[in-house]
NUMITI-91409 format. One line per field, with one value per residue (C-alpha): residue number from 1; residue in three letters; x, y, z. Coordinates in Angstrom, 3 decimals. Example, Ala and Ser with C-alpha at 12.3 -4.5 7.8 and 13.67 -1.06 7.14 Angstrom:
<rs>
pos	[1,2]
code	[ALA,SER]
px	[12.300,13.670]
py	[-4.500,-1.060]
pz	[7.800,7.140]
</rs>
This chain:
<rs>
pos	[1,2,3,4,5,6,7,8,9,10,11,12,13,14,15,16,17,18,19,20,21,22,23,24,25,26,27,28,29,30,31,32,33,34,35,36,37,38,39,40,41,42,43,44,45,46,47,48,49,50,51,52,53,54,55,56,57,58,59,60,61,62,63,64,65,66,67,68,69,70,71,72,73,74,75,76,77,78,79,80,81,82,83,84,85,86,87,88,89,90,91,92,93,94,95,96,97,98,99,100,101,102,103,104,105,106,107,108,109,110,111,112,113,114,115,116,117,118,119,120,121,122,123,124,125,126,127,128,129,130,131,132,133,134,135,136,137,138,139,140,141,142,143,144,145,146,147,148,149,150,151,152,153,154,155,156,157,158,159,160,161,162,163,164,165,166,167,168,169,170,171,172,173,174,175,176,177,178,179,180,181,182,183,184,185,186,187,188,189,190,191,192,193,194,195,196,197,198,199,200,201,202,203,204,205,206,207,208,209,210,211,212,213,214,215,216,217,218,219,220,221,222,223,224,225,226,227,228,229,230,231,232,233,234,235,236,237,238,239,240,241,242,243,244,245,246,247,248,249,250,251,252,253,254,255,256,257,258,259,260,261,262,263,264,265,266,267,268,269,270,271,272,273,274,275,276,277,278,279,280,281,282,283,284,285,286,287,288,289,290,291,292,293,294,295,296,297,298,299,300,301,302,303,304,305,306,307,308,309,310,311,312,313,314,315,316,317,318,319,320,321,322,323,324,325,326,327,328,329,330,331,332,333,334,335,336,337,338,339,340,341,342,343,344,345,346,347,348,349,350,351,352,353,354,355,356,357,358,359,360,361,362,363,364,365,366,367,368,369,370,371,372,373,374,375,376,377,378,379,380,381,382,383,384,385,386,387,388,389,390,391,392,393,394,395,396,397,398,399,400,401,402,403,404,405,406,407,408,409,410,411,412,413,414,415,416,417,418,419,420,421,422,423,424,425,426,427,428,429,430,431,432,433,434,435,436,437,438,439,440,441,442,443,444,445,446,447,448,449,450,451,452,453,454,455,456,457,458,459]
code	[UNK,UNK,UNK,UNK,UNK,UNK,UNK,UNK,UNK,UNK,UNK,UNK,UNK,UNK,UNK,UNK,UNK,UNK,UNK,UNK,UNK,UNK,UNK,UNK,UNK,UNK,UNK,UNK,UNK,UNK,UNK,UNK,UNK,UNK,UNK,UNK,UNK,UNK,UNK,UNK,UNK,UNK,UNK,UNK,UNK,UNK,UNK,UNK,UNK,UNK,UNK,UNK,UNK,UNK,UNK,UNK,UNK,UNK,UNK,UNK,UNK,UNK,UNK,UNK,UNK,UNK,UNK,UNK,UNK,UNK,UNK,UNK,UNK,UNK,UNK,UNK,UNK,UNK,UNK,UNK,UNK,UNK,UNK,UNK,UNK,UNK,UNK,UNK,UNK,UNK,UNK,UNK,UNK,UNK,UNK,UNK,UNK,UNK,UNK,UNK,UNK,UNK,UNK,UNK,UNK,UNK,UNK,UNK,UNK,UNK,UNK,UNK,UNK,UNK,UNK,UNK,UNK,UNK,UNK,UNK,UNK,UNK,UNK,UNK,UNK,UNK,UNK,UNK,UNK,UNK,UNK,UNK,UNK,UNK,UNK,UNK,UNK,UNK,UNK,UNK,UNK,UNK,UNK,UNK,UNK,UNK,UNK,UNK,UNK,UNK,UNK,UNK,UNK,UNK,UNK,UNK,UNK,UNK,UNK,UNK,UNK,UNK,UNK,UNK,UNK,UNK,UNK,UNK,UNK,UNK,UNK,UNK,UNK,UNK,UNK,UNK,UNK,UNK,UNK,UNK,UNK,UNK,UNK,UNK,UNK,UNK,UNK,UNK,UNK,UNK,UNK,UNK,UNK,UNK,UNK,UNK,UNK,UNK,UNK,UNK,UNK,UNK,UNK,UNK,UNK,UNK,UNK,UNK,UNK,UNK,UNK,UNK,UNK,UNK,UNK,UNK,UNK,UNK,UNK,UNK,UNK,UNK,UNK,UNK,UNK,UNK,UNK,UNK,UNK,UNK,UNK,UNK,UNK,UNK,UNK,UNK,UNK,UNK,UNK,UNK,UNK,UNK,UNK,UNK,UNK,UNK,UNK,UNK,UNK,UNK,UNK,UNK,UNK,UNK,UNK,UNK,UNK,UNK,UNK,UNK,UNK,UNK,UNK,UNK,UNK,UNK,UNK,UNK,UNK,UNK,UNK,UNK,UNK,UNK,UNK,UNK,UNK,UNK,UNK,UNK,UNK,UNK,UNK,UNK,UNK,UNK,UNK,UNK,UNK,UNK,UNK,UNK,UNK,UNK,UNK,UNK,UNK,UNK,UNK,UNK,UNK,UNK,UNK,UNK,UNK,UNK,UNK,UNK,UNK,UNK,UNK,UNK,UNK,UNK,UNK,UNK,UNK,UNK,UNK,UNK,UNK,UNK,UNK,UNK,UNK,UNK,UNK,UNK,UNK,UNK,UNK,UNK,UNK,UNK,UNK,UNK,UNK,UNK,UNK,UNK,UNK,UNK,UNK,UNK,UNK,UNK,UNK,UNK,UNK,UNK,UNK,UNK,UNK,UNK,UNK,UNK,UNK,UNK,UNK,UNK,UNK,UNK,UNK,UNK,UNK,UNK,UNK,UNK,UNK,UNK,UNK,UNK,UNK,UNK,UNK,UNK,UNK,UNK,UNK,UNK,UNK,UNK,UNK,UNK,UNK,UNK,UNK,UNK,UNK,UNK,UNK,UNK,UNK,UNK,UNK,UNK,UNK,UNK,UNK,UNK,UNK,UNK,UNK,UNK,UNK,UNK,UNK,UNK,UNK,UNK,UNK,UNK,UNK,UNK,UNK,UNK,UNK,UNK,UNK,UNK,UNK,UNK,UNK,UNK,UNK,UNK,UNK,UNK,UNK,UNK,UNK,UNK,UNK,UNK,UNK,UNK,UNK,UNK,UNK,UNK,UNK,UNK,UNK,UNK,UNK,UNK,UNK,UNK,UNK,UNK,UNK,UNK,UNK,UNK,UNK,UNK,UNK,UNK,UNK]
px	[0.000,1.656,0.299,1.245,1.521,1.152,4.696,4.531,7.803,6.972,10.567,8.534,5.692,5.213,2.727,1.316,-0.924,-1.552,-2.710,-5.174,-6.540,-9.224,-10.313,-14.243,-15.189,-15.117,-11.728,-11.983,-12.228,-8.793,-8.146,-4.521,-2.762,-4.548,-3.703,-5.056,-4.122,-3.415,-5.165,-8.604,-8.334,-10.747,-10.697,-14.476,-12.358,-10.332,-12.265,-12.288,-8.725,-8.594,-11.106,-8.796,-5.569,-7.540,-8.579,-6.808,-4.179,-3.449,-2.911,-2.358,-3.922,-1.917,1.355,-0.924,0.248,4.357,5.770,3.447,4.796,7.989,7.953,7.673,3.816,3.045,3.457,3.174,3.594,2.310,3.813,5.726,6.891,8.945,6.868,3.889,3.219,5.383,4.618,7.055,10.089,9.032,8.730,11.976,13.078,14.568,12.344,13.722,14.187,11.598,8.536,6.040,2.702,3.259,6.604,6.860,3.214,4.081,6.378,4.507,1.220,2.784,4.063,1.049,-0.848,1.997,1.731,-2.239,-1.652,1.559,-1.206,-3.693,-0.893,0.905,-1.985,-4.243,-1.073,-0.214,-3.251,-3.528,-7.044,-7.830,-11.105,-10.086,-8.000,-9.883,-8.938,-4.875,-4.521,-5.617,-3.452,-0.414,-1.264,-1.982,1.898,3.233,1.656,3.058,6.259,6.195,5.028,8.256,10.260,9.594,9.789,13.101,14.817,15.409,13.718,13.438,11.866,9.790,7.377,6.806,4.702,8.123,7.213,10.830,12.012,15.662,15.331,12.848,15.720,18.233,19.115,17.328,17.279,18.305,15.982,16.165,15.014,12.722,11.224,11.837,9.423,7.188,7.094,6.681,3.815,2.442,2.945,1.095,-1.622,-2.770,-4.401,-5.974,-8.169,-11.345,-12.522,-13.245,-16.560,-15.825,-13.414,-12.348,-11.355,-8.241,-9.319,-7.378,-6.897,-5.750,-2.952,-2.146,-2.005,0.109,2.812,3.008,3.565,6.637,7.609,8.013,9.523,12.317,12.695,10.625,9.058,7.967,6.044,4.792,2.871,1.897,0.196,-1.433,-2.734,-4.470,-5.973,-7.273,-8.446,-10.438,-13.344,-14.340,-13.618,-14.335,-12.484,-14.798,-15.843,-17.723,-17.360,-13.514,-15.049,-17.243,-14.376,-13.681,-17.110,-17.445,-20.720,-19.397,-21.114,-17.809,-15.709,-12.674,-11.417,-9.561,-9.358,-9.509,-9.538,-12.237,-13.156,-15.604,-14.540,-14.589,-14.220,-10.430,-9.194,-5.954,-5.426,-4.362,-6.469,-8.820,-7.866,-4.401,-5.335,-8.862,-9.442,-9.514,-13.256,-16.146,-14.506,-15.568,-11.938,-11.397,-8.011,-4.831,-4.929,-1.491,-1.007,-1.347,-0.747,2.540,1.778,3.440,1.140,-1.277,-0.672,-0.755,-3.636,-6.004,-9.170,-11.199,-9.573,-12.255,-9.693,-8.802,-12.416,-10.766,-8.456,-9.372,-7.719,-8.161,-6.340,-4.414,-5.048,-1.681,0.741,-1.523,-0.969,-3.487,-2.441,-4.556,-5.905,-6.695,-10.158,-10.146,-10.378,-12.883,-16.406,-17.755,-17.087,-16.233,-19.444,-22.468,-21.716,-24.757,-22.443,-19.271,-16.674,-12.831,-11.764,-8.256,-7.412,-4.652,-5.389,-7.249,-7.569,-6.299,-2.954,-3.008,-3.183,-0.204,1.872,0.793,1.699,5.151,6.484,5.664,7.844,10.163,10.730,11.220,7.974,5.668,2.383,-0.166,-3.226,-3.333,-1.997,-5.033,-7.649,-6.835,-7.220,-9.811,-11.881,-10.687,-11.465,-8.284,-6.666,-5.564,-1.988,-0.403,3.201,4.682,3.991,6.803,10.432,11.266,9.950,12.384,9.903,6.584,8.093,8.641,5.006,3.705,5.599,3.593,0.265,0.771,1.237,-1.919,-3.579,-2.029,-1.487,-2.179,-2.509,0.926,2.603,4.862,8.262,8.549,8.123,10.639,13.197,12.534,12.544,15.483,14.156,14.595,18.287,18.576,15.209,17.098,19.790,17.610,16.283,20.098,19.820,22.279,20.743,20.767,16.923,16.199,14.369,13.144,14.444,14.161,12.648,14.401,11.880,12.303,16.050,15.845,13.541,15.977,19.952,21.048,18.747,21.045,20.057,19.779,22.602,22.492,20.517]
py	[0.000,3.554,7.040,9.862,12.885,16.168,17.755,21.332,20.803,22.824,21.963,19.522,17.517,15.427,18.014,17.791,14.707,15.196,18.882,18.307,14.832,14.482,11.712,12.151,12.644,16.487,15.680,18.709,21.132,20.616,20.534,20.740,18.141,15.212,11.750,8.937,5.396,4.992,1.893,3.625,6.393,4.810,5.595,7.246,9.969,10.604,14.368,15.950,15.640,16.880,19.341,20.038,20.607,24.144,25.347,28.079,26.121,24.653,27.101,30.325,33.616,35.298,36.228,37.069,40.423,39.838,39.649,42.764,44.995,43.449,44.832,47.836,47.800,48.591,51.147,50.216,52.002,50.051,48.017,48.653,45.643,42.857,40.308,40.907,40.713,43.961,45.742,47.921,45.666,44.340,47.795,48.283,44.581,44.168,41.508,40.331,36.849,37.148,38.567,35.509,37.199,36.406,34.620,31.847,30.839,31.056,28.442,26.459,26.093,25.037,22.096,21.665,21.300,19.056,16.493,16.506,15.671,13.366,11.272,10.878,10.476,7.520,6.164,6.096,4.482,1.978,0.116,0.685,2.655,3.080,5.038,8.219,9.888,13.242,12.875,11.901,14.695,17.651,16.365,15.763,19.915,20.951,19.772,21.020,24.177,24.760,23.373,26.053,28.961,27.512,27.378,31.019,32.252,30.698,28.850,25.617,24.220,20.674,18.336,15.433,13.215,10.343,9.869,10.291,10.052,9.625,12.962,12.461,11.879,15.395,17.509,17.717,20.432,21.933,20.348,22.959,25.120,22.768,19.740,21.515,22.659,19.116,18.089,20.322,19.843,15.877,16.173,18.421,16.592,13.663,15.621,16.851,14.066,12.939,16.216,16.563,19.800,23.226,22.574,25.041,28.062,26.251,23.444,22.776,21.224,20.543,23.997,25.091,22.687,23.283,26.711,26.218,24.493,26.906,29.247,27.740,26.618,30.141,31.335,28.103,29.638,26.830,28.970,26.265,24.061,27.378,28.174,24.564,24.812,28.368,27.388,23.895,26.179,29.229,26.496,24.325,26.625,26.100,29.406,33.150,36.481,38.464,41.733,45.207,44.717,43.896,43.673,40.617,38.341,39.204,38.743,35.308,34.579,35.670,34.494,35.016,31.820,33.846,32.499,29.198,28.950,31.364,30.850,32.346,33.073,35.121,38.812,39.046,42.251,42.096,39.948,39.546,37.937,41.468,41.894,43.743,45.685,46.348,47.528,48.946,52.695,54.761,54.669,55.379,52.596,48.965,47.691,50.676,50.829,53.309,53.821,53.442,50.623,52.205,51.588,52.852,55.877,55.014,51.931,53.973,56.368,53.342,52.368,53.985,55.990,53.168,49.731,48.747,47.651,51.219,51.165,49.102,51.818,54.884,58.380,59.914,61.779,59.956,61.497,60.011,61.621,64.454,63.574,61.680,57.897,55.639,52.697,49.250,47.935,44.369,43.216,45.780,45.004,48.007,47.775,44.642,43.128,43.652,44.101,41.247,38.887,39.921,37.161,38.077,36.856,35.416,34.734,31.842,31.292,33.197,32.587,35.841,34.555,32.256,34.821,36.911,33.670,32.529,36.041,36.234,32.648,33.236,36.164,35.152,32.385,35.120,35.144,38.692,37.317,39.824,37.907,37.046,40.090,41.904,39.644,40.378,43.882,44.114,42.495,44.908,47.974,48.616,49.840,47.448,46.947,46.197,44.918,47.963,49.402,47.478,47.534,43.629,40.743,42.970,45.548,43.467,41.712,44.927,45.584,42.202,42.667,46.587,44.642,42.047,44.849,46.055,43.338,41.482,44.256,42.951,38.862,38.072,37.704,40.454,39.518,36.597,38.941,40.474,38.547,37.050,40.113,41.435,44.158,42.668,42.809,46.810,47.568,45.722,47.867,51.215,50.246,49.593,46.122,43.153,39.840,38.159,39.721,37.723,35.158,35.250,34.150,31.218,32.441,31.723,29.556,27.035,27.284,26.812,23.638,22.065,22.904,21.516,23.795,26.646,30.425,32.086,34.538,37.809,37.045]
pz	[0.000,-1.047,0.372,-0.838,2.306,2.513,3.816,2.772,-0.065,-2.646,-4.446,-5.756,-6.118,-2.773,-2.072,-4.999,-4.743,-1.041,-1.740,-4.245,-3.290,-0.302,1.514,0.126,-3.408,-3.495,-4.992,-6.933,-4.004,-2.363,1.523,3.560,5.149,3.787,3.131,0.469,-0.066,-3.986,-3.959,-2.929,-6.158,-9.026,-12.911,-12.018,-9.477,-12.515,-13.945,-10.631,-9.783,-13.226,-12.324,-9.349,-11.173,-12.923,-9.261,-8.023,-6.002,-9.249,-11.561,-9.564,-10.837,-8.457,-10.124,-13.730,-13.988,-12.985,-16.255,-18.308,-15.146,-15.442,-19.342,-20.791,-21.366,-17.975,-15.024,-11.956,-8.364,-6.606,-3.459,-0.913,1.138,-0.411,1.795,-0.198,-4.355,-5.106,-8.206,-8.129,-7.775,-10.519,-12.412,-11.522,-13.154,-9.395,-7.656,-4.452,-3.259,-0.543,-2.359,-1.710,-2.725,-6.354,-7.411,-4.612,-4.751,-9.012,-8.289,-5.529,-7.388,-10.438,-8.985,-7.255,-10.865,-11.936,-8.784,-9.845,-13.814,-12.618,-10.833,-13.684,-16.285,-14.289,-13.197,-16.822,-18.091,-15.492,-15.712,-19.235,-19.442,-22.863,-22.631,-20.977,-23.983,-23.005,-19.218,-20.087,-22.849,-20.602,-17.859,-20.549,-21.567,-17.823,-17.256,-20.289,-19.517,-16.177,-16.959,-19.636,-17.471,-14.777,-17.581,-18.850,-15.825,-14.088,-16.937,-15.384,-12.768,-11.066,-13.920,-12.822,-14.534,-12.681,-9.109,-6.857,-3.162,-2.221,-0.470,-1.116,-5.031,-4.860,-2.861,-6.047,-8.477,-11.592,-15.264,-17.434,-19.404,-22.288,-20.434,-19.249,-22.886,-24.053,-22.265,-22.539,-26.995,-25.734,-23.433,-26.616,-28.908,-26.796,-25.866,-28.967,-30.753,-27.607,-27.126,-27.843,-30.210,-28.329,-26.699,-23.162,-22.434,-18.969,-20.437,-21.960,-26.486,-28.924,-30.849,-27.186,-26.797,-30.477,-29.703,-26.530,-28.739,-31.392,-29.353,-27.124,-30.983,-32.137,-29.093,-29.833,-33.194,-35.133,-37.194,-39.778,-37.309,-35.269,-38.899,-39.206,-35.608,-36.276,-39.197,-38.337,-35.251,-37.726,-40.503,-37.886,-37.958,-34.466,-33.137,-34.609,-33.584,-31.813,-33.803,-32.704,-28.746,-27.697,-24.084,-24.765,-25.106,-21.956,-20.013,-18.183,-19.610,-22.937,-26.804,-28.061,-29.140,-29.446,-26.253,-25.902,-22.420,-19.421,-15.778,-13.971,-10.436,-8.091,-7.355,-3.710,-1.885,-2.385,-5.219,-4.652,-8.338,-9.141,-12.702,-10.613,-8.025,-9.420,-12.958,-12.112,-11.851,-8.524,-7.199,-8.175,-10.456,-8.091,-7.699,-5.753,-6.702,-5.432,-9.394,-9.621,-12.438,-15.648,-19.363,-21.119,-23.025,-26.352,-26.550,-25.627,-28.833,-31.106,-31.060,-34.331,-33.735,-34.920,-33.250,-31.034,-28.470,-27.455,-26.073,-23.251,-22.277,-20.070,-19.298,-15.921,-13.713,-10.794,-7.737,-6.190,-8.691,-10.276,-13.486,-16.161,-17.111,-19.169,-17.167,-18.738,-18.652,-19.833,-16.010,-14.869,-14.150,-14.807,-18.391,-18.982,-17.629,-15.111,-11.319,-11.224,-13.256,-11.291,-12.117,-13.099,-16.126,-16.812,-20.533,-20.972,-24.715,-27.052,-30.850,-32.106,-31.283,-33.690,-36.437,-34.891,-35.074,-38.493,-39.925,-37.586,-38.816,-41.953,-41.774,-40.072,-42.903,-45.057,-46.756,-46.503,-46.376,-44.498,-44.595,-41.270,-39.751,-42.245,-40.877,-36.946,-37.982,-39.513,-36.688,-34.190,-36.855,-38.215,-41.029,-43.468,-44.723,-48.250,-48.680,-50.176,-46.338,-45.302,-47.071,-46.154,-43.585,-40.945,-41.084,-40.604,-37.909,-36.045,-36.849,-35.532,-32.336,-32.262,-33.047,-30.364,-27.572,-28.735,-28.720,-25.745,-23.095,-19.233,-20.785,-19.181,-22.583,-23.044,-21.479,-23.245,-26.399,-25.454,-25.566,-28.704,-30.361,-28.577,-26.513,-22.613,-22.122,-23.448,-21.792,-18.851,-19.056,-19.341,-15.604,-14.655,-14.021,-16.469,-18.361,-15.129,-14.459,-17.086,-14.756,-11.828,-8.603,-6.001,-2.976,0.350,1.655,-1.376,-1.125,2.395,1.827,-0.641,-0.242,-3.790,-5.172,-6.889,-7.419,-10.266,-11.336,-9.727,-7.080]
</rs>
């Protein structure tokens, strides 16, 4: 007989089980310090330990905004302790090993997500269930897709695909941020034909895992297979680009099928995801915010008269600093949806990135092709482009990256943009700091928890 414990390690995954898994069958409502025998978990228990990987404790909403105030598309003064999710160390590209708000519980909740789907995968293919394809794929893509989001945010990190309950073979050092992506394009690549078609933004599909891949394809520089991906996702016809009302993609009881998957969740009186307190207006707006997270003004400028997304975007003075900044609206219920209907959504795929990728592969292959790019804007309302607007792929690419600010600003994408297109080592520089800010750090308590595992640089 094996059990798996709850011990608090969040180096790894011996939490991971234990943290999601409960003794009744409410297995997708997970208690602390909890214990189950493996031999009691049936194939029927299955979906809601799925169901519990996508709660909060699984993937975290927490840290969503860390890497778009990290970048250059947003302002943020917000913050002042480094105990607590500090938006202005992160303005500053400076984040310090003890802020455990957003980047520990990042890290912790990842793992906890990947001790969940490390159950179901294990256990679907030790006793060689045939009939749960649906069930194994989204636990393959929940994996890859924290593994990913680790990945992206601390290079390497501690890889581990197999049910370890063995605390000494958990304590080690990270794989290397190639292992680490490796396995990522494997899981992927395993999920994919297992999914079923989009049928629900809080599920993980097909198009979404597809989607998932080409994008950690393009950012790996293969372009080819990035297009591939893209394309398959555009061409399935399953999903539209939402047109007229930019805001309705974002609503949680949203017609739109632009979405892919989101993450959702009650606002309370302080929701301390961050998408709506932090980027939310100063009252009479409802997050009752300081008002000091704001968008960058050249973004701001970019944006033409017409593009229906600039209707998320609002100027008003900030009473803190006297001056007026444009706020973002995407997260705010007062525009976004009714107070009646009042739950925060958090986009994790959406179907317009798919065009963006097509049209940036392409180009990046050395082929001008602007139908894509054309077709994203001409759903949000704006102006159309013609090849003699750009002299050479160079150009376009430098436009793509401009579109995708636009059209991603506050979805946590940024950063990573950023470094494929060059820009986060001199905007690193601007802010004083070296490559090493690159990642984030380890916080103490996980160093502290497992001695072999080593810091990043610089910290």
């Amino acid at each position: 007989m094996k059990t798996i414990y709850n011990v608090h390690l969040k180096i790894a995954y011996i939490l991971l089980s234990a943290c999601l898994f409960s003794c009744g069958k409410s297995l997708d409502n997970p208690t602390p310090d909890t214990a189950i025998n493996l031999d009691k978990i049936q194939p029927g228990d299955l979906p809601l330990l799925l169901r519990g990987a996508y709660k909060p404790n699984g993937i975290f909403y927490q840290p969503y905004p860390i890497w778009d105030v990290y970048s250059d598309d947003i302002i943020s003064l917000q913050g002042s302790t480094p105990t607590q999710y500090n938006p202005r160390s992160y303005d500053d590209c400076n984040p310090n090993i003890e802020d455990g708000f957003g980047n520990a519980r990042l890290y912790g909740a990842a793992y906890t997500a990947i001790g969940n789907a490390n159950f179901i995968i294990n256990f679907i293919k030790s006793k060689g269930i045939t009939n749960m394809n649906s069930v194994l794929g989204e636990a393959l893509s929940i994996r890859a897709f924290n593994y990913y989001r680790l990945a992206e945010s601390y290079g390497g990190v501690i890889l581990t695909v197999d049910l370890e309950t063995d605390i000494n073979l958990i304590r080690r050092d990270k794989n290397t941020e190639e292992e680490v992506y490796k396995q990522v394009v494997n899981d992927l690549l395993e999920a994919i034909p297992l999914l079923e078609d989009f049928k629900t933004v809080d599920f993980i599909s097909k198009p979404t895992a597809q989607l998932l891949l080409a994008r950690l394809y393009l950012q790996l520089g293969k372009n080819k297979e990035a297009f591939e991906l893209a394309e398959e996702v555009i061409k399935s016809g399953k999903n539209n680009l939402a047109q007229g009302d930019f805001a309705e993609v974002f609503h949680y009881g949203s017609k739109s099928t632009e979405m892919l998957w989101r993450l959702s969740e009650p606002i309370t009186s302080y929701e301390r995801g961050g998408l709506y307190t932090m980027y939310s207006p100063p009252p009479p707006y409802r997050g009752s915010s300081m008002g000091l997270t704001w968008v960058d003004p050249a973004l701001v400028q970019s944006y033409e008269s017409n593009d229906i997304r600039a209707s998320l975007l609002l100027e008003r003075k900030n009473p803190v600093i006297g001056e007026n900044v444009t706020y973002l609206l995407k997260f705010s219920t007062d525009i976004a949806q009714p107070s009646s209907n009042a739950s925060i959504v958090y986009p994790m795929v959406r179907l317009a990135e798919a065009y963006l990728i097509s049209a940036e592969a392409s180009a990046r292959q050395g082929q001008l092709v602007l139908t894509r790019y054309n077709e994203l804007r001409k759903a949000r309302g704006a102006s159309q482009k013609i090849a003699s607007n750009f002299t050479g792929t160079d150009q376009f690419i430098q436009e793509i990256e401009a579109e995708r600010r636009r059209e991603f600003v506050g979805e946590g994408r940024r950063w990573q943009d950023m470094k494929r297109y060059g820009k986060a080592i001199p905007f690193l520089k601007s802010k004083g700091r070296d490559e090493t800010r690159i990642y984030l750090p380890f916080v103490t308590t996980e160093l502290t928890k497992n001695a072999k595992l080593t810091q990043n640089k610089g910290y």
